[in-house]
Each structure stands twice: as C-alpha cells, then as structure tokens.
ZADOTI-478150 format. One record per residue: residue in three letters; x, y, z of N, C-alpha, C in turn. Coordinates in steps of 0.1 Angstrom, whole numbers, padded with zeros to 4 digits, always signed. Example, Ala and Ser with C-alpha at 12.3 -4.5 7.8 and 13.67 -1.06 7.14 Angstrom:
ALA+0132-0057+0078+0123-0045+0078+0132-0033+0078/SER+0128-0022+0071+0137-0011+0071+0129+0000+0079/
% end
This chain:
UNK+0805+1523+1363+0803+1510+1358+0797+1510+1344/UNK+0806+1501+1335+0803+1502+1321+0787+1495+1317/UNK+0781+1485+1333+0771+1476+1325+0758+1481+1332/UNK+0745+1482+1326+0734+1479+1336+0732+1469+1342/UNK+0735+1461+1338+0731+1448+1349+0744+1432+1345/UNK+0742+1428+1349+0748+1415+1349+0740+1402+1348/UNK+0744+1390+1341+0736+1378+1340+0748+1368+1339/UNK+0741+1358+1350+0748+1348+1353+0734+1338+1347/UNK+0746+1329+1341+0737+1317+1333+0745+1306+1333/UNK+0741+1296+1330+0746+1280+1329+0736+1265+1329/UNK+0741+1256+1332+0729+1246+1334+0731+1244+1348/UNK+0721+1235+1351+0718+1235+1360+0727+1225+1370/UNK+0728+1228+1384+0737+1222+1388+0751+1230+1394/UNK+0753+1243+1384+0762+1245+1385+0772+1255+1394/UNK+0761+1262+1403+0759+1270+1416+0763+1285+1414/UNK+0747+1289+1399+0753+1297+1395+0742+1312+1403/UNK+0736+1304+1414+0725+1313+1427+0735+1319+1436/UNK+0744+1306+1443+0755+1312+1453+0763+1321+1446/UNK+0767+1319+1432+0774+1333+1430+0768+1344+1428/UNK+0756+1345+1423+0747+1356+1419+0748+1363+1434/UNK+0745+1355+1442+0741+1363+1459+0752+1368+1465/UNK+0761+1362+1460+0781+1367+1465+0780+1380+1456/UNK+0781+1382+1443+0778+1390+1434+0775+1406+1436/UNK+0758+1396+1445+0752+1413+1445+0749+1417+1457/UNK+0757+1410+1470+0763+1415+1483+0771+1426+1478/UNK+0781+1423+1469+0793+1432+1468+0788+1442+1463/UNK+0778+1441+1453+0771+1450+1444+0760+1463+1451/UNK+0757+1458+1464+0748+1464+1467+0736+1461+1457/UNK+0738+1449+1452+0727+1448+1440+0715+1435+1448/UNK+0705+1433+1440+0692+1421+1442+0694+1412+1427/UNK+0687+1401+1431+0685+1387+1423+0671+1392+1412/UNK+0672+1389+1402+0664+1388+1393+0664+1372+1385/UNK+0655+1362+1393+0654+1349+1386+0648+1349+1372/UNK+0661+1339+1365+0651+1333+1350+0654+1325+1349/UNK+0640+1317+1357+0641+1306+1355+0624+1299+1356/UNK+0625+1296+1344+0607+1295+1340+0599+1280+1350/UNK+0605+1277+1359+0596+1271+1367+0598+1278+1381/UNK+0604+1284+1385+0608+1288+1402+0593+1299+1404/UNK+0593+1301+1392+0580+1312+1393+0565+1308+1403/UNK+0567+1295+1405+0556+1287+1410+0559+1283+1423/UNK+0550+1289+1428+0544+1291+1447+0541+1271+1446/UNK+0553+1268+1459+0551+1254+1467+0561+1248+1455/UNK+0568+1249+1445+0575+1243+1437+0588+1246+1442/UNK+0592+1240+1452+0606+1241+1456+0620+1238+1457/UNK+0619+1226+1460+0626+1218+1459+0631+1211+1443/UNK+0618+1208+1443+0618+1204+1427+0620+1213+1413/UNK+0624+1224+1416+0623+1235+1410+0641+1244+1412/UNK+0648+1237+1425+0658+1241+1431+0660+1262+1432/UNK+0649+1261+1440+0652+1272+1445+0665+1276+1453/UNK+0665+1270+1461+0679+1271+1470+0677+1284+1479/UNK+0664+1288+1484+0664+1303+1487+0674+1304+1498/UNK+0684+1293+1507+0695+1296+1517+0706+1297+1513/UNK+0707+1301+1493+0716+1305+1488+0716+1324+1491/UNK+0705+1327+1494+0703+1343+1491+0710+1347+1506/UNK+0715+1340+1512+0721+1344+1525+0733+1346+1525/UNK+0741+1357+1527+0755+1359+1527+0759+1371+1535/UNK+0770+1367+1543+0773+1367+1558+0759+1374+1564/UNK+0751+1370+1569+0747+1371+1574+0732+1378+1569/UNK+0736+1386+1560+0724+1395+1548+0720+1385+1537/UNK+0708+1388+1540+0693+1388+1530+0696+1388+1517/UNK+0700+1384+1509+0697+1393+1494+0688+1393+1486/UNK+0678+1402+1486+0667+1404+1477+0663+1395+1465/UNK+0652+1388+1462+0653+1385+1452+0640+1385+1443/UNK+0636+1386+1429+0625+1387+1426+0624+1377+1414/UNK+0610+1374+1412+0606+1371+1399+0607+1355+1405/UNK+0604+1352+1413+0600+1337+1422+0590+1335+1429/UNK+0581+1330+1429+0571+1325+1439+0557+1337+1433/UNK+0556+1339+1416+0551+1346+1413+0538+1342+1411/UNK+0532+1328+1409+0519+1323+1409+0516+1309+1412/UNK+0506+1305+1417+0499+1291+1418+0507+1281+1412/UNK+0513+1268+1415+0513+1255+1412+0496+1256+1400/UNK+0500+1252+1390+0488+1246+1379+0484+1257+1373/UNK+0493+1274+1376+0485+1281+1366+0498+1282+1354/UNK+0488+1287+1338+0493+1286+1331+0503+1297+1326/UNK+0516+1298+1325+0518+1311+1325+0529+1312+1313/UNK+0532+1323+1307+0541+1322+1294+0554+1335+1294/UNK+0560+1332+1283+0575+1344+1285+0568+1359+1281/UNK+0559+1362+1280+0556+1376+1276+0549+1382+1294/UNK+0543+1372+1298+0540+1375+1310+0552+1376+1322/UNK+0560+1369+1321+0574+1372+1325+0585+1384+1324/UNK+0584+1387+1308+0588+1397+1303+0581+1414+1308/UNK+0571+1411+1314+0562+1421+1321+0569+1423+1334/UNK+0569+1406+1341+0569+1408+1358+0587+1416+1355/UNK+0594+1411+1348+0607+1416+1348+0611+1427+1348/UNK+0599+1434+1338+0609+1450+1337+0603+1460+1348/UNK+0592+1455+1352+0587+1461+1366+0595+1458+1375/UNK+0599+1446+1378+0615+1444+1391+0628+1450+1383/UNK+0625+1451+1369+0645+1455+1370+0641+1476+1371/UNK+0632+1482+1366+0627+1492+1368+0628+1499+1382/UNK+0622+1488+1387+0620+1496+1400+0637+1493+1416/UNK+0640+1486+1406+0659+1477+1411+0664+1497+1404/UNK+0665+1499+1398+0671+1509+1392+0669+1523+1394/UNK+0654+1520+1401+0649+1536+1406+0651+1541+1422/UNK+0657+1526+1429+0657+1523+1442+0676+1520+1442/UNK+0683+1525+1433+0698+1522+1431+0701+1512+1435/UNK+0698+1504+1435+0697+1489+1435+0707+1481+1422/UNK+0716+1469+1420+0719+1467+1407+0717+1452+1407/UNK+0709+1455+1390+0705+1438+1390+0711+1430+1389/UNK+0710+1416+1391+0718+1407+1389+0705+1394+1384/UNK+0707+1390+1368+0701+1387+1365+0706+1370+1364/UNK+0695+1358+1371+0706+1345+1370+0693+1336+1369/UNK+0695+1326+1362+0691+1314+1358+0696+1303+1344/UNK+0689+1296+1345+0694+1285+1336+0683+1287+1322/UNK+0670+1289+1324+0660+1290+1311+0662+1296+1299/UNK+0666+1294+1292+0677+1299+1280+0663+1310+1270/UNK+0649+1305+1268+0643+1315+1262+0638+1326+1276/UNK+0640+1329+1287+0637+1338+1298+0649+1348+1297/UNK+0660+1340+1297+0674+1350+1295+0674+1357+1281/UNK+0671+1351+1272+0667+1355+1255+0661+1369+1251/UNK+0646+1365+1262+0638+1369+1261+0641+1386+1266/UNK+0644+1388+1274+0653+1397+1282+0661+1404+1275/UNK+0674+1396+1270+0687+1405+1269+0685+1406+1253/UNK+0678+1401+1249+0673+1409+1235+0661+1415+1234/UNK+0655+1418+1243+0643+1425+1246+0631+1421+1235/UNK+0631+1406+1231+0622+1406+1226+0606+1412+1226/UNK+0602+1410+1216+0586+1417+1216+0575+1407+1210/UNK+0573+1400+1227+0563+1391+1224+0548+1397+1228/UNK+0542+1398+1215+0529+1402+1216+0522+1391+1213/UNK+0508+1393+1217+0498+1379+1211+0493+1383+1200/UNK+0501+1385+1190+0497+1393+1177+0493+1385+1167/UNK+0478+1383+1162+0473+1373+1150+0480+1374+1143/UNK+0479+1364+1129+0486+1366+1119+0477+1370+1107/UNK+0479+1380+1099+0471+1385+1088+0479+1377+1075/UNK+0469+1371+1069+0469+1362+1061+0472+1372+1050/UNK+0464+1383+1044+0465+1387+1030+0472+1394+1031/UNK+0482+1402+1044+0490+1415+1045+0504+1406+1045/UNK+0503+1393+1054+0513+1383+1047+0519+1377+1031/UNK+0503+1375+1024+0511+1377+1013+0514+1387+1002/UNK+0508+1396+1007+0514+1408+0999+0530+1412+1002/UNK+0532+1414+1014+0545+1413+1023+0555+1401+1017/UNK+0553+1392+1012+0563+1382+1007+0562+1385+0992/UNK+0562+1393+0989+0562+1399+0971+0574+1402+0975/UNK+0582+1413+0989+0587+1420+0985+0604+1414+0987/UNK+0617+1420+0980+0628+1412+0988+0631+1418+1004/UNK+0641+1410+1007+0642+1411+1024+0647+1430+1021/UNK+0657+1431+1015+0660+1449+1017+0643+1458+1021/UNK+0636+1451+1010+0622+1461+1009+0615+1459+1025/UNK+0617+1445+1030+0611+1443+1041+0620+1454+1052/UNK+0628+1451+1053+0641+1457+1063+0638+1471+1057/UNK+0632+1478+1055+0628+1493+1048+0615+1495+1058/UNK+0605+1491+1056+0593+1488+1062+0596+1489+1075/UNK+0601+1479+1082+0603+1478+1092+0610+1490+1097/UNK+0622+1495+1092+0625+1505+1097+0613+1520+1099/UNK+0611+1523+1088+0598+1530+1090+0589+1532+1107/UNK+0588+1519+1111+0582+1522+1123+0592+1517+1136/UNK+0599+1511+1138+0609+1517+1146+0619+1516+1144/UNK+0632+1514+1153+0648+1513+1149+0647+1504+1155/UNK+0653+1495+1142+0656+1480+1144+0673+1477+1152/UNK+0670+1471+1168+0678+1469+1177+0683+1456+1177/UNK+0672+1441+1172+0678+1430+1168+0680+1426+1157/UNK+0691+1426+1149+0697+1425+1136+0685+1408+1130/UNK+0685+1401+1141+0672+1390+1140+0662+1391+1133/UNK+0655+1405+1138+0642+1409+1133+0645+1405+1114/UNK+0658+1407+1107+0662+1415+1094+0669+1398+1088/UNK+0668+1387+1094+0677+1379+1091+0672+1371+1082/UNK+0658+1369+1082+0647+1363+1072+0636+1371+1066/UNK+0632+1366+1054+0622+1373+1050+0610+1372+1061/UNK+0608+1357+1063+0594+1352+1073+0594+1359+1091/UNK+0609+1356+1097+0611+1374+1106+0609+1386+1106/UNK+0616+1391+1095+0609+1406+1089+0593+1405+1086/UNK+0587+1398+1082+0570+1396+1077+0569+1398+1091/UNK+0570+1386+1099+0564+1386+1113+0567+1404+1121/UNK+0579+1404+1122+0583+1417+1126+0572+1428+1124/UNK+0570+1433+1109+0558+1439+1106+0550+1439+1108/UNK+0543+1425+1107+0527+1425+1112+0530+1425+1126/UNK+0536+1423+1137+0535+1433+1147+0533+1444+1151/UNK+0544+1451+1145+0545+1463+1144+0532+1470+1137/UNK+0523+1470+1123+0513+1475+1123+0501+1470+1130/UNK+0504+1459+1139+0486+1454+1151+0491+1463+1159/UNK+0504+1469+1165+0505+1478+1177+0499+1487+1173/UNK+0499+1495+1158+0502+1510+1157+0483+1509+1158/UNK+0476+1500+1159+0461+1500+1161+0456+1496+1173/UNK+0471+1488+1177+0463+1483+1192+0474+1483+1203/UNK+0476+1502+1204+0488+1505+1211+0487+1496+1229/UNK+0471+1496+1234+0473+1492+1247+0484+1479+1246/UNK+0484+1469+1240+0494+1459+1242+0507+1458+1241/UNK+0507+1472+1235+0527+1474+1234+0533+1478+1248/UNK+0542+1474+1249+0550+1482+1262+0564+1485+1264/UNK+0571+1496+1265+0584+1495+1265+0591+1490+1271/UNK+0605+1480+1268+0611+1474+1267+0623+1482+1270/UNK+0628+1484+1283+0641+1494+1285+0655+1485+1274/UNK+0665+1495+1271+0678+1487+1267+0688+1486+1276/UNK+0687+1474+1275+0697+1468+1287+0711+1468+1281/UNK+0723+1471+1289+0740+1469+1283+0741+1456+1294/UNK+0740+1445+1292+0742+1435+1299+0758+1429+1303/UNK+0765+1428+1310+0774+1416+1312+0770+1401+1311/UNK+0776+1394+1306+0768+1381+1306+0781+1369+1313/UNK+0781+1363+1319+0787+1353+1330+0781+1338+1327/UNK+0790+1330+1323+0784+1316+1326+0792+1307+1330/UNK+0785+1300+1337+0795+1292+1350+0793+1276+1340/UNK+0802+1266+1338+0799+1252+1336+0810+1246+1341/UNK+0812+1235+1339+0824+1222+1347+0822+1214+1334/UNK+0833+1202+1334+0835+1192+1323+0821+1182+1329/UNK+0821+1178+1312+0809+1167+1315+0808+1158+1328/UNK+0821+1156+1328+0820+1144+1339+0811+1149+1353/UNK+0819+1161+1359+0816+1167+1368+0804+1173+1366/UNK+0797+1174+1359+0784+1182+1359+0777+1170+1359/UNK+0778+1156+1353+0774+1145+1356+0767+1141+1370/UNK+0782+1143+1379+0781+1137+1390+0771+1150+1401/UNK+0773+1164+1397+0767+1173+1407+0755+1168+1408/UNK+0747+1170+1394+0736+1166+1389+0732+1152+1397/UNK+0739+1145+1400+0734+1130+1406+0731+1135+1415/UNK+0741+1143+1423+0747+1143+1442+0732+1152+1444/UNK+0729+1158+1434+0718+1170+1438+0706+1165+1440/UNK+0702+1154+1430+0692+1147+1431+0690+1135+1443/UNK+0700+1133+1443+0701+1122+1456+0694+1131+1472/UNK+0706+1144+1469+0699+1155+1484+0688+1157+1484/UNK+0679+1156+1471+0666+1169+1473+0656+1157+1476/UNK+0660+1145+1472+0653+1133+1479+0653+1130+1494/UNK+0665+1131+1492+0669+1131+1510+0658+1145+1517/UNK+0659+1154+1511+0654+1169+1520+0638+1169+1518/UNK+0633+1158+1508+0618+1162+1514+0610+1162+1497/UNK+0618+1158+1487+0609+1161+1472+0598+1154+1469/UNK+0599+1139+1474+0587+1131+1472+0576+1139+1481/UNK+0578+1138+1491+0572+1147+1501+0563+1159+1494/UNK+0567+1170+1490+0568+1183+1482+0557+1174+1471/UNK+0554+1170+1462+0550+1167+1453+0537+1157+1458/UNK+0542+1151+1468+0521+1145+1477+0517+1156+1480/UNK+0525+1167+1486+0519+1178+1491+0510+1183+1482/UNK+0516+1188+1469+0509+1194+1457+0493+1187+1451/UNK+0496+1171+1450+0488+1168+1445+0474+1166+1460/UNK+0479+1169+1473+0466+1167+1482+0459+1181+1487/UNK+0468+1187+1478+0461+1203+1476+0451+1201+1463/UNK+0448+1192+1453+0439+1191+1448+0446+1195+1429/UNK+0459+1193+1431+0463+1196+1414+0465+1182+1409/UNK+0460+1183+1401+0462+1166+1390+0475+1160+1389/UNK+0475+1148+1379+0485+1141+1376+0492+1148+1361/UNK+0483+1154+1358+0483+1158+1338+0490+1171+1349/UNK+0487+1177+1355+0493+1192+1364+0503+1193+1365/UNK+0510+1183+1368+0524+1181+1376+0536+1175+1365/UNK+0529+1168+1359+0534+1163+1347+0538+1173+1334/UNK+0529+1180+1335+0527+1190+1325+0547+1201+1326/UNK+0549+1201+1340+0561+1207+1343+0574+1200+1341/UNK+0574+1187+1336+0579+1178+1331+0595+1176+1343/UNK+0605+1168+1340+0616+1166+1352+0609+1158+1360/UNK+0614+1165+1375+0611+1161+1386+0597+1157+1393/UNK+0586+1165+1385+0574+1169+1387+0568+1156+1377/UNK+0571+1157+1369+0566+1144+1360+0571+1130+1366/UNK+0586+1128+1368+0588+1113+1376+0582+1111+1388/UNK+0583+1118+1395+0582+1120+1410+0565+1116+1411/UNK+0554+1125+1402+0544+1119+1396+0541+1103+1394/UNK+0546+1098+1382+0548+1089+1380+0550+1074+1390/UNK+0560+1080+1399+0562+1072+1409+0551+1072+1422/UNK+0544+1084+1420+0536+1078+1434+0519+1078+1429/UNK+0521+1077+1418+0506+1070+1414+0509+1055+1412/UNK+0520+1051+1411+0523+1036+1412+0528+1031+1396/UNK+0530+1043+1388+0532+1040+1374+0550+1036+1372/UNK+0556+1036+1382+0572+1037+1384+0581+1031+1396/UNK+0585+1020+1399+0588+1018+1405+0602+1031+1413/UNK+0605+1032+1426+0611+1043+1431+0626+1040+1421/UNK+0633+1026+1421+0644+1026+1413+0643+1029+1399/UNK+0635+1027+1393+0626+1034+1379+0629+1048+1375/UNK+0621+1055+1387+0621+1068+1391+0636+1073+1393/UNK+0642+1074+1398+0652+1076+1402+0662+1076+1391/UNK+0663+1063+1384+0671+1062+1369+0667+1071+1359/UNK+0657+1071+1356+0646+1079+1344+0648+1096+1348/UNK+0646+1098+1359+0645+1115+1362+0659+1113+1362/UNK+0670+1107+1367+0688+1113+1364+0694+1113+1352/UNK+0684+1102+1339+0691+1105+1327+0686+1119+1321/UNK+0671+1120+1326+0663+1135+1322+0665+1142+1326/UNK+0677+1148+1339+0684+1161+1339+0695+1163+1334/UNK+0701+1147+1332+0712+1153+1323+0710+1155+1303/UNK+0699+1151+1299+0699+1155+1292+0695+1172+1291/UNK+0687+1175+1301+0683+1190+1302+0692+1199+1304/UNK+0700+1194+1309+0717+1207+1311+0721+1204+1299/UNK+0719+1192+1294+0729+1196+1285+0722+1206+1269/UNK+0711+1200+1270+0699+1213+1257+0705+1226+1262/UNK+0705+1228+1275+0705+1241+1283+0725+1246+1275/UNK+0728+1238+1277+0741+1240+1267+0740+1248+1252/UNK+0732+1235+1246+0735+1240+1231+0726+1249+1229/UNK+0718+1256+1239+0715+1272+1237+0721+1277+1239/UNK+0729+1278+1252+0736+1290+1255+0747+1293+1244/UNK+0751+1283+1235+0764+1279+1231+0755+1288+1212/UNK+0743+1285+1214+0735+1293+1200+0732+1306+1201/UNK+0734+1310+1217+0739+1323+1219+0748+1332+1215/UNK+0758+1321+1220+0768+1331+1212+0771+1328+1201/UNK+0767+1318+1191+0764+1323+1176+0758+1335+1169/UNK+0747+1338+1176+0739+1343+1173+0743+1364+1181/UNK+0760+1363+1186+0762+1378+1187+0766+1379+1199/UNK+0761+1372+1213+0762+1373+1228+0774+1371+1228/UNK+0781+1378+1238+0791+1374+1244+0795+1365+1261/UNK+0797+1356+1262+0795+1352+1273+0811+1349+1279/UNK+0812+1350+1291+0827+1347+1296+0824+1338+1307/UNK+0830+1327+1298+0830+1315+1309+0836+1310+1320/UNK+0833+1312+1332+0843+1310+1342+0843+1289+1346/UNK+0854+1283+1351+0855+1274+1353+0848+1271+1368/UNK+0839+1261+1371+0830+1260+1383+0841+1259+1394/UNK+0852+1251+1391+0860+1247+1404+0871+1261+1408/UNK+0869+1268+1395+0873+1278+1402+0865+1287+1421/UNK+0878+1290+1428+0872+1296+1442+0862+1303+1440/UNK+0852+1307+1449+0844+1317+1449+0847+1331+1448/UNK+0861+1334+1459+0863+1344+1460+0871+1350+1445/UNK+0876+1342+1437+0882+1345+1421+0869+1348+1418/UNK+0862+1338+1416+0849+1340+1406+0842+1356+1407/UNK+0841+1356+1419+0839+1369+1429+0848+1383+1418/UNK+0856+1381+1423+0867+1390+1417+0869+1391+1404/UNK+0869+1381+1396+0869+1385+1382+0856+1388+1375/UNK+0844+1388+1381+0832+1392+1378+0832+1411+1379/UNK+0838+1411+1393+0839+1431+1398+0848+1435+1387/UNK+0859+1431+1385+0871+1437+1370+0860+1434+1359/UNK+0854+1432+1353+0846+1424+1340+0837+1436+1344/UNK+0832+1438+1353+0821+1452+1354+0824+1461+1349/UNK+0838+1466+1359+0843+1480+1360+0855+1481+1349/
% end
C-alpha cells in the first residue's frame, strides 16, 4: 500500500464515521477522530459522536482521540497534536492502519502538515533584526536548522520570522520539541449538493432532539459546569444553553441552532476547499453514492 494512513473529511452531516468504520473493517485498520469537540467526556450527542457507527457486522472498530477530557476543561491543537501521534504510533507498531476522520479543518491541518505548534514567545529584538533580511535570506536560516517540509513555513517573510524563532527557542528549550512522524496521507472527502446537506443537517437535528440533547446538556449543567461553560463550545451547547435558562424560546432555539449549523458546514467547506489551494489533494466522492462503491473506490485509491 502506497499510503500510511487515510483521512476522511467533510462537513458535517455527511456520514463520513459510517464510512471511516466500513473502511477500516476492511482495513484491518482503527478510527483516529478529528474532531475538536468529541474530545469531551459526556459531550455526545451534541458533539455527534455516533459511537453505533463504529459497529460493523457485527465488530467493534477501535477508535481513538474521543472522550479524552472533562466537559469545561480547556484544551488546544498542540495538545491534540500530542494525543495523536501517540495513537497513530502505537496504530502502526500494533499493525493496525489508521484511518483518520473528522470534520475540524485546523485538527486535520494540524496533522497532515505536521504542524509545529509550540507555545513559543515571541522575541521582539531577534524579530527585528530578522525582518532586515529578504525572504531568500530567511528561507536560508531556516534551512540551516532543519529541512523545510512545509513550503508554508517559506511563503512569507512574517512565517519564515515566526518559523525561526521557533526553531532557535527549541535549540534552547529542546524538552518542548517533539517529533512529528511524516505521514503519506490519502485524503477522502465525502459532501452532497447544498440542498441535500441542507436537509441532513435539519433531519439530524430534529433526531438528536428526539434521542435525548436537551436532556444531555441539563445533565452537564447539574454536574455543576456553567452557562459561560457550555456556551463557550458554541452550536448546540450554546442554544440548547440559551434555551433552558429561559433566554430562548424552544422554537427560537431550534431556528437559531439550524441556521448555525448550516453556516458551520458550510466554513467547514471553504477550508477544506483552501486546502486544496494551498497543495492537498482531496478526492471527492458524491454522498449518495452506495456504501459498498464508496467502499471500493477508497481500497483501488490505496492500493
């Protein structure tokens, strides 16, 4: 197989879990989520886990990088970028193949270009000496301390600056660096015509009402997490909020959170879509396409 791993991506709605788990049945592979809210223990529904997607005929399929901390704790993509390459690491030492799937466009980013998010200050005076020079002189430097993998790093002068003063806070403050394997990714993205993603998006929110979301979100808040807590995760968590402190009538609620996921699939778009400006290749398969195609032209696109 030509790829290490594979990544299924799209907005949301678009049932791009059930194929990941069809995927990596055949794969002998496991789930690797990116998806920057599933990470959160009791966030479920609201968060559309779907974990009775990971069931196929009958088998389990593994999945990681979900249910990784507390409702209300704070957590960011570098800390993600950690929990990940410890699951795709140990996916790979256990012959396992990843399958990497979510909708969070900087989680998937963050990953398949192996960014290098450090909490690295910014040096004022080494910044402006550093902008004396032109971008070639920067893109020199830079090379000097490692081999430049994202042509990104080299696209601006104020990139290259940043790039650097990274790169010299590590060569002093090696504990915070960490390697970053290189991934050969396949990249997969599932969408439907507006219309149809319109309507999923409704049908989905109508169900998760029906299955228990208002519910799910008293629960959170009589476990003792705030209103500013809940809110803070914005969507479902914010209306759903809203509505049962009495700030939203339910038909309120209901209008307000369906035009705010459709605008969120569709942001979730014009990343994926600045993806591949920006070099990615992504092969789009059509939603209404069968499973068992989808299936199939994913295995030929591997091998």
């Amino acid at each position: 197989m030509k790829y290490d791993m594979l990544t299924i991506l799209g907005p949301t709605a678009t049932g791009k879990t059930q194929l990941a788990a069809r995927v990596a049945h055949q794969l002998n592979g496991e789930i690797l989520s990116a998806d920057s809210r599933q990470i959160y223990r009791g966030m479920d529904l609201g968060t559309g886990k779907d974990l009775a997607d990971y069931r196929v005929e009958g088998r389990q399929i593994p999945y990681h990088l979900i249910d990784l901390v507390d409702a209300g704790t704070q957590y960011n993509v570098f800390e993600f970028q950690r929990e990940f390459i410890k699951a795709y690491n140990d996916l790979r030492q256990r012959g396992r193949f990843p399958v990497f799937c979510g909708g969070s466009g900087l989680y998937l980013e963050a990953v398949l270009k192996g960014y290098r998010l450090t909490q690295v200050p910014s040096d004022k005076t080494r910044r402006e000496e550093l902008s004396q020079l032109s971008l070639e002189e920067l893109a020199s430097i830079l090379k000097s301390y490692k081999t430049v993998h994202n042509s990104s790093d080299t696209e601006t002068k104020n990139r290259a600056i940043r790039a650097i003063e990274i790169e010299e806070h590590l060569l002093h403050h090696p504990e915070l660096d960490f390697a970053f394997p290189t991934i050969h990714s396949l990249i997969v993205g599932v969408q439907y015509d507006r219309d149809t993603r319109r309507d999923r998006i409704t049908n989905r929110l109508k169900q998760r009402l029906e299955e228990g979301m208002v519910e799910e979100v008293e629960g959170l808040l009589a476990k003792g997490l705030t209103p500013e807590d809940l809110t803070y995760y914005g969507l479902e968590y914010k209306f759903l909020t809203l509505y049962l402190i009495g700030e939203l009538t339910k038909e309120e609620m209901f209008e307000r959170l369906n035009i705010a996921i459709h605008q969120f699939a569709k942001r979730q778009m014009t990343w994926f879509r600045k993806m591949e400006r920006d070099g990615f290749e992504i092969h789009w398969l059509d939603g209404f396409m069968p499973m068992e195609e989808k299936v199939e032209l994913i295995m030929k696109l591997l091998k």
